[in-house]
C-alpha positions in Angstrom: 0.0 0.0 0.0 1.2 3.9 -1.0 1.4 6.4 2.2 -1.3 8.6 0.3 -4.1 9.2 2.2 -7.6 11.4 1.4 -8.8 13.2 4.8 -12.2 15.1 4.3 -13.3 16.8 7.2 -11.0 19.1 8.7 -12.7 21.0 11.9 -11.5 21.1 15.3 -10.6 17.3 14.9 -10.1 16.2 12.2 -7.1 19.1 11.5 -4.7 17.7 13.8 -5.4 14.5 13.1 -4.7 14.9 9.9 -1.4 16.9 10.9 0.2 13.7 12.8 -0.8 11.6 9.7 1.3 14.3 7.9 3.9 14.4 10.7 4.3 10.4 10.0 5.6 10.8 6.7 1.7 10.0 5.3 1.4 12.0 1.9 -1.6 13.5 3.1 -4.3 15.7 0.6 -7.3 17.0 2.8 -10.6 18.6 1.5 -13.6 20.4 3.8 -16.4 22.5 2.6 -15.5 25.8 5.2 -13.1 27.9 2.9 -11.9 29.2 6.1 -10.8 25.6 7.5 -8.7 24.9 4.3 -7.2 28.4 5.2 -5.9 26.8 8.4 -5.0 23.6 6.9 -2.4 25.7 4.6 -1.3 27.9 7.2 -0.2 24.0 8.8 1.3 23.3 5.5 -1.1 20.8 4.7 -1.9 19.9 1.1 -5.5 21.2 0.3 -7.9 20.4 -2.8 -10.7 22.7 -4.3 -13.1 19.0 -4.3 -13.8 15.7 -2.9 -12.7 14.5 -6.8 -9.4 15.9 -6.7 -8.3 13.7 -3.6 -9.2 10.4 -5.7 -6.2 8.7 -7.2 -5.4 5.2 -8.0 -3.1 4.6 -5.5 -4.7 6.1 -2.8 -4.3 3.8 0.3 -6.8 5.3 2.8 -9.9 7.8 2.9 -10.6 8.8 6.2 -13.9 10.9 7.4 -14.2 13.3 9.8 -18.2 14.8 9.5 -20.7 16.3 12.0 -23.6 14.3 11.3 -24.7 10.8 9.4 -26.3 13.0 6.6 -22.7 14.1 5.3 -21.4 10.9 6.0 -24.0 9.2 3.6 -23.6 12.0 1.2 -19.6 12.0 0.7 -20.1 7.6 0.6 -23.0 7.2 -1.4 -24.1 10.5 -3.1 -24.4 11.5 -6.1 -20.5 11.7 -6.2 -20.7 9.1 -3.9 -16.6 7.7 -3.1 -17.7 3.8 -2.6 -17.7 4.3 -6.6 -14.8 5.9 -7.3 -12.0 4.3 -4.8 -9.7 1.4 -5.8 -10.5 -1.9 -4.2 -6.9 -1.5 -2.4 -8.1 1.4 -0.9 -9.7 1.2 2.7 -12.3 3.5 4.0 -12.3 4.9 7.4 -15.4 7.1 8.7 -14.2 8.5 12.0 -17.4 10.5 12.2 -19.8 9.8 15.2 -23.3 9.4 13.4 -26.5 6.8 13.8 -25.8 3.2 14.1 -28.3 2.6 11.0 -26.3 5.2 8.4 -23.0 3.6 9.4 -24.4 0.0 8.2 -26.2 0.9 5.6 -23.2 3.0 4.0 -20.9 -0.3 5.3 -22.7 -2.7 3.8 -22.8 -0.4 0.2 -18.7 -0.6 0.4 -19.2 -4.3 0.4 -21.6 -4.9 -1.8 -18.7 -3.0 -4.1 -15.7 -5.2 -2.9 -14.2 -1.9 -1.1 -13.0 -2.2 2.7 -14.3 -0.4 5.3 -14.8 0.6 9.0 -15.9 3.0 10.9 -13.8 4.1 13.7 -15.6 7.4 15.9 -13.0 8.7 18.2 -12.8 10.3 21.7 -10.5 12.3 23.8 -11.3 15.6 22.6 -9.1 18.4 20.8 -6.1 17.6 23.1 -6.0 14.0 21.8 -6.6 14.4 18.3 -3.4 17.3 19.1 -1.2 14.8 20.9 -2.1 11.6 19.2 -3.5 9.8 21.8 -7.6 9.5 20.9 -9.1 6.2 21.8 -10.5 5.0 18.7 -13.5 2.5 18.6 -13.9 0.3 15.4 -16.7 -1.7 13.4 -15.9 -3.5 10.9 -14.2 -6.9 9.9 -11.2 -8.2 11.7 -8.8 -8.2 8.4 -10.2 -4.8 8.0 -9.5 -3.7 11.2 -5.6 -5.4 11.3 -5.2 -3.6 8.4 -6.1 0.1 9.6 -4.0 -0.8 12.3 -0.9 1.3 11.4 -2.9 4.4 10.0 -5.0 4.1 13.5 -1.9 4.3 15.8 -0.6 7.6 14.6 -3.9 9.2 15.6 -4.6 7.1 18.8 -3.3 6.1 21.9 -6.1 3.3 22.3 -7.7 1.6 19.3 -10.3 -1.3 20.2 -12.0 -3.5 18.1 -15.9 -3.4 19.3 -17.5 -6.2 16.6 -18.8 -5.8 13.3 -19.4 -2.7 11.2 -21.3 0.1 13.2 -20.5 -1.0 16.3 -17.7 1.3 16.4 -20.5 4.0 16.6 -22.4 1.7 19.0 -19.7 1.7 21.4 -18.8 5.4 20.9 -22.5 6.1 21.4 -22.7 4.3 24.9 -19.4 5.9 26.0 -20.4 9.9 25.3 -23.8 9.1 26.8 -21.8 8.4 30.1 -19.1 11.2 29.9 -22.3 13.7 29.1 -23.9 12.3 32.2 -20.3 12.3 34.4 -19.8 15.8 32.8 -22.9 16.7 35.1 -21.9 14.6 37.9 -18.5 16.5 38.4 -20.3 19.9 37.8 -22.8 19.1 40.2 -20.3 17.9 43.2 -17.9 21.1 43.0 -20.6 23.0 42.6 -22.1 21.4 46.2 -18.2 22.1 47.7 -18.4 25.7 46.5 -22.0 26.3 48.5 -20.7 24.3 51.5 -17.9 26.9 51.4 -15.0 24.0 50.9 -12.2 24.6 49.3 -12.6 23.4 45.3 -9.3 22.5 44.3 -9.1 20.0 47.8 -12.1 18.9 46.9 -11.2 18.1 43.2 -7.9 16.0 44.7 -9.8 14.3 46.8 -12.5 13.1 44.5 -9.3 12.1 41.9 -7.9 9.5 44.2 -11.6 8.8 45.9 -14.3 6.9 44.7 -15.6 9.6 43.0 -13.4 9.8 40.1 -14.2 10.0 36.5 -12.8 11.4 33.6 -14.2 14.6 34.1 -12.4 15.2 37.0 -9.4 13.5 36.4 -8.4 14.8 32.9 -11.2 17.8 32.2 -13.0 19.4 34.5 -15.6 21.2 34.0 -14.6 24.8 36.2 -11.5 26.8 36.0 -8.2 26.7 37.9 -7.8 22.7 38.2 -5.7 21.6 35.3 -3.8 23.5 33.1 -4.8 22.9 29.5 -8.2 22.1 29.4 -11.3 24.4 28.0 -12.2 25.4 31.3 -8.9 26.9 31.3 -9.3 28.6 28.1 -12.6 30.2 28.3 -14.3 26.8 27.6 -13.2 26.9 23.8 -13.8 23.8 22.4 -12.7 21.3 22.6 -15.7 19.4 22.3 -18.6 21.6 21.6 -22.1 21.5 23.3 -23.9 20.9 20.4 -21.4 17.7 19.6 -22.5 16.4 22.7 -26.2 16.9 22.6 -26.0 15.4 19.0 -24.5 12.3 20.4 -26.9 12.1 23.4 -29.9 12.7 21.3 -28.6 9.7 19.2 -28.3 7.8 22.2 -31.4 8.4 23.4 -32.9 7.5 19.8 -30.7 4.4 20.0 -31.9 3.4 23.7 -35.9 4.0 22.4 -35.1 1.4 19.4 -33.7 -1.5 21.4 -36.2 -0.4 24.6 -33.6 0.0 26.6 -34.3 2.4 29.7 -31.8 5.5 29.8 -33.1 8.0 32.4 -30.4 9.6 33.3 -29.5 9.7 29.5 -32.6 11.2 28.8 -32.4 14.0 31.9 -28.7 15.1 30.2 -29.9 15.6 27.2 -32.7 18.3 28.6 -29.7 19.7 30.2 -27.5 20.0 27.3 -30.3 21.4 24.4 -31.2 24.1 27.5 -27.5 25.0 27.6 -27.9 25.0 23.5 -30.9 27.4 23.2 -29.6 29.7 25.6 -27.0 30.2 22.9 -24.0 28.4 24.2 -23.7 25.5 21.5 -20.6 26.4 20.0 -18.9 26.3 24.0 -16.9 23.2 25.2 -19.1 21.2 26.3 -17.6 21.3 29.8 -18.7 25.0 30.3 -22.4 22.8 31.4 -21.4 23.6 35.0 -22.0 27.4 34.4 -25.5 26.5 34.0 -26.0 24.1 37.0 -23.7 26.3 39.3 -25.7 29.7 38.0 -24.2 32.8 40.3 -22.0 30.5 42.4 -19.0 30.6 40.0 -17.4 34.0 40.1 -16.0 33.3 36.2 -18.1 34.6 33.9 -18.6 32.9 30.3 -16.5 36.0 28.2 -18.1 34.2 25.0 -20.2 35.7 22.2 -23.3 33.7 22.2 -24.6 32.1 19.1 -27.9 33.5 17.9 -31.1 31.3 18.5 -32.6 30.1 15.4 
């Protein structure tokens, strides 16, 4: 296999992912809609194309996919200029967007009714993973498949796991945002309660890292200013992982849980919390910044944001 690889999807992610694969010696081309986007990706010296035809070439090795919702993943697959039809069967296909179980079979089982590989692979660890190369990566998809994204996978993550079959890469990513949404809360909710009991936060937060209170929220990013340096809460909650993301993920695994009739209240309850945070036009804030909202005139921060418009 060549070192060429196609990235579309460029954003907060999928930029510096694309810069390690770069940084490897990859012969990366990338593409994204947002004129402003490929700006950056030049500014990082990355190779850029003016159309998702212009990245196709016979010897391209990898595509990889980095898009907000299933929609765009099911348009830049199977569209009208649909990829599926234009790759090389030595190519392998990689959709590292976090979208509906149902779009990620039905676009995986298109790739092999064509005889082209595929997985999909959603990622998580946020803007500082996808930066340092250390994103946990959860992949659907045959084992050959997955041996053989393998190298490509390690350059971006830390982590790579295997979950089953096709789509249950999403699957998996699904049930593991659904809990860091709900943990998000949990953490903003208990320094919140040490800030009103008038204990100091930062003991509090060491405490809870080596207690049984621990989660990823407290441990790596917390959700208030002050604790670790590095994190969105230290940076005026830029994302990051953006609020919207997260209520897009929960409001899949919510439509997921419904489908298989599984019971998800506290799934359900975060998602009301998260599309309040939304339409009071924080959407585009990390979605850490949620403990503004449930600590309300406690925190003496204040969100120095501008606020996206309500539509």
């Amino acid at each position: 296999m060549s070192d060429k690889v196609a990235f579309i999807g460029i954003g907060n992610m999928g930029l510096p992912m694309a810069k390690n694969l770069m940084k490897a010696g990859k012969q990366v081309k990338v593409f994204d809609v947002s004129s402003s986007v490929i700006d950056k990706a030049k500014k990082e010296n990355l190779s850029t194309v003016e159309n998702i035809d212009s990245l196709i070439e016979k010897d391209l090795s990898f595509v990889i996919t980095m898009l907000p919702e299933g929609k765009n993943s099911e348009d830049v697959y199977l569209g009208e200029n649909g990829i599926i039809k234009k790759v090389s069967k030595n190519c392998l296909l990689i959709d590292c967007s976090t979208i509906d179980i149902e779009t990620s079979i039905r676009i995986g089982k298109k790739a092999q009714e064509e005889k082209i590989k595929m997985i999909d692979a959603p990622v998580s660890g946020g803007v500082m993973g996808a930066n340092k190369g250390t994103l946990n990566i959860m992949v659907g998809g045959s084992k050959e498949d997955f041996e053989l994204a393998l190298p490509i996978l390690k350059i971006m993550g830390k982590n790579i796991f295997h979950a089953g079959e096709i789509g249950c890469g999403n699957g998996a990513k699904i049930c593991n945002n659904m809990s860091l949404g709900i943990t998000m809360i949990a953490a903003s909710e208990s320094l919140m309660l040490a800030k009103r009991l008038n204990i100091d936060v930062k003991k509090v937060h060491e405490i809870m890292k080596s207690a049984s209170g621990n989660s990823w929220p407290i441990s790596v990013y917390p959700p208030v200013p002050g604790l670790i340096d590095g994190t969105p809460s230290n940076n005026n909650y830029k994302p990051g992982f953006s609020t919207a993301m997260m209520t897009k993920d929960l409001k899949l695994a919510n439509q997921i849980s419904k489908s298989v009739k599984a019971n998800t209240p506290l799934g359900e309850k975060a998602l009301k919390i998260y599309t309040e945070f939304c339409e009071n036009g924080y959407s585009e804030t990390d979605f850490s910044a949620i403990s503004k909202l449930i600590g309300d005139d406690i925190w003496d921060y204040q969100l120095n944001i501008k606020k996206n418009k309500k539509k």
